[in-house]
C-alpha positions in Angstrom: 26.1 67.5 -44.4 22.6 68.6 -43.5 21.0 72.1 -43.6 21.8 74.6 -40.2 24.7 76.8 -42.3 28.5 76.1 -41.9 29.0 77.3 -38.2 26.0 74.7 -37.4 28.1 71.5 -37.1 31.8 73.0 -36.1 33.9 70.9 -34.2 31.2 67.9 -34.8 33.0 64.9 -35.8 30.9 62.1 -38.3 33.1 59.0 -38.6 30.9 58.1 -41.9 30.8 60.2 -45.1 28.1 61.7 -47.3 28.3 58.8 -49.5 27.1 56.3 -46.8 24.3 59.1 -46.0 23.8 59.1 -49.7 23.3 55.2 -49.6 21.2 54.6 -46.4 18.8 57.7 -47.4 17.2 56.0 -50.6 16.1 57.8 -53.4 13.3 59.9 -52.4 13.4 62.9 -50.1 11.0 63.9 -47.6 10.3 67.0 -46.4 10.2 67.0 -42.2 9.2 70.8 -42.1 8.5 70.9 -38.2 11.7 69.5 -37.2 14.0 71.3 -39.3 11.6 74.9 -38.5 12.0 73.7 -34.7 16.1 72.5 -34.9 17.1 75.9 -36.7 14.8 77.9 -34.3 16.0 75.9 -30.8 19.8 76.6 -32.1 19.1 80.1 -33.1 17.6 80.5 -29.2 20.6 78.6 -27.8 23.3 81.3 -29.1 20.5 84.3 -28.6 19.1 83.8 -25.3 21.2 84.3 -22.3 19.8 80.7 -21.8 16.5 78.6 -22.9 14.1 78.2 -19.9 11.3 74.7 -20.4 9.2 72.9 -18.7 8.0 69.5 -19.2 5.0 68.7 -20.9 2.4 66.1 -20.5 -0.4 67.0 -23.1 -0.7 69.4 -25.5 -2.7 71.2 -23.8 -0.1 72.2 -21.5 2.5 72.8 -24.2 0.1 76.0 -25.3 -0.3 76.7 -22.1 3.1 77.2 -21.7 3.7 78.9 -24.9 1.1 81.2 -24.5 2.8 81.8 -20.9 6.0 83.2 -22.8 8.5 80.0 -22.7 9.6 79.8 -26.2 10.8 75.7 -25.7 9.1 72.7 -24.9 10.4 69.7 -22.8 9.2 66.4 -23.4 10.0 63.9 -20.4 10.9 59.9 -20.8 9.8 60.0 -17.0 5.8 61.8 -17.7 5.7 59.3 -21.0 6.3 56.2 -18.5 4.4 57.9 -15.9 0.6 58.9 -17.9 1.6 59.3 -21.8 2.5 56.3 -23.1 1.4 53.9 -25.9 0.6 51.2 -23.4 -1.9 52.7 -21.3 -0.2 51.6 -18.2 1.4 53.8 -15.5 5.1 53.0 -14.9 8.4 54.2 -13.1 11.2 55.4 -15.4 12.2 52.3 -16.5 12.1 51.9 -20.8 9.1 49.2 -19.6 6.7 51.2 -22.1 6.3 51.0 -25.4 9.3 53.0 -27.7 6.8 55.1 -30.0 5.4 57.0 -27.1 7.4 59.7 -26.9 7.9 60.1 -30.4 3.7 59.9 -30.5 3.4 62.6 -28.0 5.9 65.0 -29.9 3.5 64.9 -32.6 0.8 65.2 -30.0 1.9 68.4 -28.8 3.0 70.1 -32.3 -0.8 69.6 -33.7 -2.1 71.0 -30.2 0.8 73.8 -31.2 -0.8 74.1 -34.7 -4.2 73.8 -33.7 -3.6 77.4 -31.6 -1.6 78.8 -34.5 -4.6 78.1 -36.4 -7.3 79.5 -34.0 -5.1 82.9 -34.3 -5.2 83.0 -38.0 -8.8 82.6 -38.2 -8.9 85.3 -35.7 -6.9 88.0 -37.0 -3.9 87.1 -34.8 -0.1 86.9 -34.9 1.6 87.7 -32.2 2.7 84.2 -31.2 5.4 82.2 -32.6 3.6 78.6 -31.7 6.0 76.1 -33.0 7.8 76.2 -29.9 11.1 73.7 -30.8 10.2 70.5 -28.6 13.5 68.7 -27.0 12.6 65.4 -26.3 13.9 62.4 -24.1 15.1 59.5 -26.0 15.8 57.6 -22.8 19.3 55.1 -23.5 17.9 54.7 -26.8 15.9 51.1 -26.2 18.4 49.1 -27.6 21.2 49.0 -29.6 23.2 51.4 -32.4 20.3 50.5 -34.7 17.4 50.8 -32.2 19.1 54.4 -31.2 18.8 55.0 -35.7 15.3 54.1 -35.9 14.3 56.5 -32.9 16.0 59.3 -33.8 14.5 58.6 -37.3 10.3 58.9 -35.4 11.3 61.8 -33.4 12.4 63.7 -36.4 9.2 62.3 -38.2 6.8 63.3 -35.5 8.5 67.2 -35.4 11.2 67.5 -32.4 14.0 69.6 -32.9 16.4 68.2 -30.0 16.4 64.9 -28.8 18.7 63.6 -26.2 20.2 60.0 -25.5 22.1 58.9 -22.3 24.9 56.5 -21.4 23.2 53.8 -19.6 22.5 50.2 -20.1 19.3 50.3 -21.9 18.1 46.9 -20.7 18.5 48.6 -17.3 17.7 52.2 -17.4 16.9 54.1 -14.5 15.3 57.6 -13.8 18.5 59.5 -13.1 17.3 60.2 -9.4 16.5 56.4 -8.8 19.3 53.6 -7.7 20.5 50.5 -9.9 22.0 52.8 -12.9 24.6 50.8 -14.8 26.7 52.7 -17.7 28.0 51.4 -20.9 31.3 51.8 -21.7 32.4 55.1 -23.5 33.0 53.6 -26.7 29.3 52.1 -26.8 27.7 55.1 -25.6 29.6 57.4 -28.7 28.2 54.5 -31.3 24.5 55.4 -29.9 25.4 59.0 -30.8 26.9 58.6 -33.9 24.0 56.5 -34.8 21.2 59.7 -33.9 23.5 62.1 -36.1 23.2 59.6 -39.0 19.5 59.6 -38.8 19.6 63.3 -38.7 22.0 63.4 -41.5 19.8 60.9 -43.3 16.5 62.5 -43.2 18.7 65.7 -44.2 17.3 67.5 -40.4 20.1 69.6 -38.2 18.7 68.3 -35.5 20.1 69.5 -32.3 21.9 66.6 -30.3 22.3 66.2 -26.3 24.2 64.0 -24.8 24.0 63.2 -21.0 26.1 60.9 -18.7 24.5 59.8 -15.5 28.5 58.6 -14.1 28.1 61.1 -11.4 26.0 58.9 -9.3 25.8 55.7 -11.3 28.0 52.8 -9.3 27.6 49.8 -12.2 29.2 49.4 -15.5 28.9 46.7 -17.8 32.3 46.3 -19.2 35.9 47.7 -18.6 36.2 47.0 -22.2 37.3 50.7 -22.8 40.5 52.3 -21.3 38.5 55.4 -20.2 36.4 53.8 -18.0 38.8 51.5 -16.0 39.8 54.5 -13.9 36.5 54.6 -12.1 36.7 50.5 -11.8 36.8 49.1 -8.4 38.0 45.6 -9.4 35.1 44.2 -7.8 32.0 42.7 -9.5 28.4 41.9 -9.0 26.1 39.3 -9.0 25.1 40.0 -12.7 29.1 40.5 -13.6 28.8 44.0 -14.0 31.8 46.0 -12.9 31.5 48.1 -9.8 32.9 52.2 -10.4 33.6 54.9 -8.4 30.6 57.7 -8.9 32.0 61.0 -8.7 32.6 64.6 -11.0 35.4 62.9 -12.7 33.8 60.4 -14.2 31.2 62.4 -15.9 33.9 65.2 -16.7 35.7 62.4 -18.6 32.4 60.9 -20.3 31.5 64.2 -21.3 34.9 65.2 -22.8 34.8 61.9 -24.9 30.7 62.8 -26.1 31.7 66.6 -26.9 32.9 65.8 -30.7 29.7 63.9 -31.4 26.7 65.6 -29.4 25.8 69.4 -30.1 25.0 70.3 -26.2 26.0 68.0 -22.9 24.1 67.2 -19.9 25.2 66.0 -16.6 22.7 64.3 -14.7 23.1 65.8 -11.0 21.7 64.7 -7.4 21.4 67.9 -6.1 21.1 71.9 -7.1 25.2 72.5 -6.7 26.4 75.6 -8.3 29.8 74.7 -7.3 29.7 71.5 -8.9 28.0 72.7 -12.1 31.2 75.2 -12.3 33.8 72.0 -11.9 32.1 70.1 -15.0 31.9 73.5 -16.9 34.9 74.7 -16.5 36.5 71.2 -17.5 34.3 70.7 -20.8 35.3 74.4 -21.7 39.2 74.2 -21.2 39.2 71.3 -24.1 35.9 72.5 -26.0 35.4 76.3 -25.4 31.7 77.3 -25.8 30.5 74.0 -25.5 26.8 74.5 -25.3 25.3 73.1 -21.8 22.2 71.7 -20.4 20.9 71.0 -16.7 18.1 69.4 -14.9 16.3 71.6 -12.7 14.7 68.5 -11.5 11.8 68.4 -9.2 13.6 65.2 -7.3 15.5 67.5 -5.9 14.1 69.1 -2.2 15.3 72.7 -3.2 14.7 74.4 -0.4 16.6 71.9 2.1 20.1 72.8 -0.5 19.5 75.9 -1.4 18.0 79.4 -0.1 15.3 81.3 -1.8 17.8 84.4 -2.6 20.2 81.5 -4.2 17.3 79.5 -5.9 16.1 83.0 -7.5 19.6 83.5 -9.0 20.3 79.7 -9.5 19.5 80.2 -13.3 21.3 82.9 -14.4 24.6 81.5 -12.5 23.5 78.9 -14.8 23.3 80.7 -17.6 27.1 82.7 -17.0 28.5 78.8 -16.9 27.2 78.1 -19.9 24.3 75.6 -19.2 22.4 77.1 -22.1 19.3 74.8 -21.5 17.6 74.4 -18.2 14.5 72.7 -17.9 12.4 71.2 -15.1 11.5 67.9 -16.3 8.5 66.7 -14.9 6.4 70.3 -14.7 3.5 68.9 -16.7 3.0 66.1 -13.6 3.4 67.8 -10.6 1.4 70.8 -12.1 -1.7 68.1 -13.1 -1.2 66.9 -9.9 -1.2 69.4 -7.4 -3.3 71.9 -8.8 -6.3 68.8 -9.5 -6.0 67.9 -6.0 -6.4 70.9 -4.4 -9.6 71.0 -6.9 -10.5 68.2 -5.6 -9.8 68.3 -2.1 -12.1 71.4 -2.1 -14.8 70.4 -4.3 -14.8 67.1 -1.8 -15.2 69.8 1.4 -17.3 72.4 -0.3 -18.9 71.9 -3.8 -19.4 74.6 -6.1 -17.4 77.2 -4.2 -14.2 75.4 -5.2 -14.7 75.2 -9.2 -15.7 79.0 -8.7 -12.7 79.6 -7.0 -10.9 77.9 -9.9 -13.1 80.3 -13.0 -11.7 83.3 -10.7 -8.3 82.8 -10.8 -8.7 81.8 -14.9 -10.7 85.0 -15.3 -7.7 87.2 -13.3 -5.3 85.7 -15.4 -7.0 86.8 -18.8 -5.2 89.9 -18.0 -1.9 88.2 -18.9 -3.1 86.4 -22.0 -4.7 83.6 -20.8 -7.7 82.0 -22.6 -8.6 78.9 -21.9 -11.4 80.2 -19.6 -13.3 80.0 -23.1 -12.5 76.6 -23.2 -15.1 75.8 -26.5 -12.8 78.5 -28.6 -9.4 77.0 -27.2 -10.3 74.2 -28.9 -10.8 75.3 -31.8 -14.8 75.4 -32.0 -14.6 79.0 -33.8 -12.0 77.1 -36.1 -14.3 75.4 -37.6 -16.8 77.5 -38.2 -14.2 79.2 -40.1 -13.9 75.9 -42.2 -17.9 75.7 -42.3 -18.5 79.1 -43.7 -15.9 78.9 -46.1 -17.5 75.6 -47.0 -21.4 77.3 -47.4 -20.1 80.5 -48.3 -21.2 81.5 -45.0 -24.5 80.6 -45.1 -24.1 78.0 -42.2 -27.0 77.7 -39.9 -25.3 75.3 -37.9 -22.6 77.5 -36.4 -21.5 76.0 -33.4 -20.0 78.7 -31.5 -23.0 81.4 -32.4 -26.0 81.0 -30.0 -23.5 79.0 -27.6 -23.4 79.8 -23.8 -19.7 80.0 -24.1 -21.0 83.6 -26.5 -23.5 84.7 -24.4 -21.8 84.6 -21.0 -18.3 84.8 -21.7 -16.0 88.0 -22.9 -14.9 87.3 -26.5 -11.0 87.1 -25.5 -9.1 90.5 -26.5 -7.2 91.2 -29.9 -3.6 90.2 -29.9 
């Protein structure tokens, strides 16, 4: 139904047809170029890769950083957009209290820091970087509604990401995954959110890659026994706010997850804790009804890896991974503990002794230069020598108003080596 090649959408079930695509799309086609280059590329990765390792990113400053690092996928956090990247300016928990075209905003935020780079390279005489790293992004429970979860599947693709991901609570009153209070939607609601993301892919003609995750392994609320599935896990006992109370537990996401395969492209189970064993059980359940169901996990930072898990184990905790089938793995909220810790220690230094601490910082950017970093030369990172290009073209390079020649950055820095 949209472009990705025949073996792209097996075993995906659309309970609409082209003609209703056809209808909703309108008459005139646009062209998303970065999210269909970033879907086909992310897929590709997911079957070629023994798995896709990313890291979340809170500017796009990062995301090059990370590229340019070797990590060939980009992984854009609901939590860091509430946290210090959204729309609204304020700093919030994982909630859905910002504003619903932040993420979206910082997914095209990061794919012109992307282009920018790719750009810099060109103008130098570069290529050895594939840039558009494919961006999977976190569309929280979708902010609403069937319609809301359309219309943001819609801006992602617009703004360039190649996966986005929806999961199965109560929008109204989503929590981080590690936080208390999570109450589900029935099973039947939560396919209608992800049939409504694969129309908007199918309508803006994208092959975007869909994720769907269930947070019923520690979730205890549910707002209606409405759906056979669910009345398993029902206790029979309510709550003040007449939602239904639910046994949390690996069946209930096994079961969530076997009812999402035939609509999502890859499944996440949200987890409490770094359990190998328990990653098996939920693998080896999705892959007895839907063999080679691709996989995702959370390598969250909520979890205190080192009071589960020993360091031989947490070395090899990937690839185990990886053998299961959990094709994606992803530390979500990299970008803010990164920021965080490494600019206090800055500043716990600078605070204690002054110059000796930035220096301290310049080393260690000049000692990595010998693995490809660059931003040491942080007036070309930005693309200073860029534009120059752009001026010279535009004088025929008669500038006199170069800005990088004659700058200190030139005269006390090492032009950074050829790729």
């Amino acid at each position: 139904m949209n472009a990705g090649g025949n073996d792209r959408f097996a075993g995906v079930q659309r309970p609409y047809s082209q003609e209703e695509v056809e209808r909703i799309r309108g008459r005139f086609r646009v062209e998303h170029t970065l999210a269909r280059l970033g879907a086909e590329r992310l897929w590709g990765l997911l079957h070629d890769e023994d798995y896709v390792a990313a890291l979340g990113a809170l500017t796009g400053a990062q995301a090059v950083q990370m590229v340019k690092a070797g990590l060939k996928s980009i992984y854009l956090s609901g939590w860091q957009v509430a946290a210090d990247a959204n729309l609204s300016g304020n700093t919030y928990p994982d909630q859905s209290l910002y504003p619903a075209n932040s993420a979206p905003a910082l997914v095209k935020r990061i794919n012109s820091a992307l282009l920018r780079a790719d750009q810099i390279d060109a103008a130098e005489g570069r290529n050895g970087t594939y840039w558009l790293a494919p961006i999977v992004a976190d569309a929280e429970a979708g902010f609403g509604g069937p319609l809301n979860a359309f219309e943001l599947m819609k801006a992602f693709i617009e703004a360039g990401a190649a996966g986005v991901h929806f999961e199965d609570q109560l929008s109204s009153e989503k929590k981080c995954g590690h936080l208390g209070g999570k109450v589900l939607v029935p099973t039947s609601q939560f396919v209608r959110t992800l049939v409504a993301a694969r129309l908007a892919a199918d309508v803006l003609d994208v092959p975007t890659v869909l994720v769907a995750r269930t947070d019923a392994l520690s979730a205890t609320l549910l707002t209606s026994d409405v759906d056979d599935r669910d009345r398993a896990f029902c206790t029979g006992e309510r709550t003040s706010e007449g939602f239904f109370r639910i046994t949390p537990g690996i069946e209930a996401p096994i079961a969530r997850a076997l009812a999402y395969a035939p609509y999502a492209d890859v499944l996440w189970c949200e987890t409490s804790t770094p359990d190998l064993d328990e990653a098996a059980q939920f693998a080896e359940a999705v892959h007895a009804q839907f063999p080679g169901k691709l996989l995702a996990y959370n390598c969250s930072p909520s979890f205190n890896w080192r009071k589960h898990l020993d360091d031989a184990t947490i070395a090899s905790f990937q690839k185990e991974l990886a053998a299961m089938g959990y094709k994606f793995q992803f530390v979500t909220l990299a970008g803010f503990h990164a920021a965080c810790n490494s600019m206090f220690e800055l500043a716990r230094g600078y605070a204690a002794e002054g110059m000796s601490a930035y220096v301290r910082l310049q080393g260690a950017e000049f000692a990595n230069e010998e693995f490809g970093y660059t931003a040491t030369r942080h007036q070309r990172e930005v693309g200073a020598g860029y534009f120059d290009a752009v001026l010279e073209a535009v004088t025929g390079g008669e500038s006199s108003t170069l800005a990088l020649k004659g700058s200190t950055e030139e005269a006390q820095f090492e032009a950074a080596p050829a790729a």
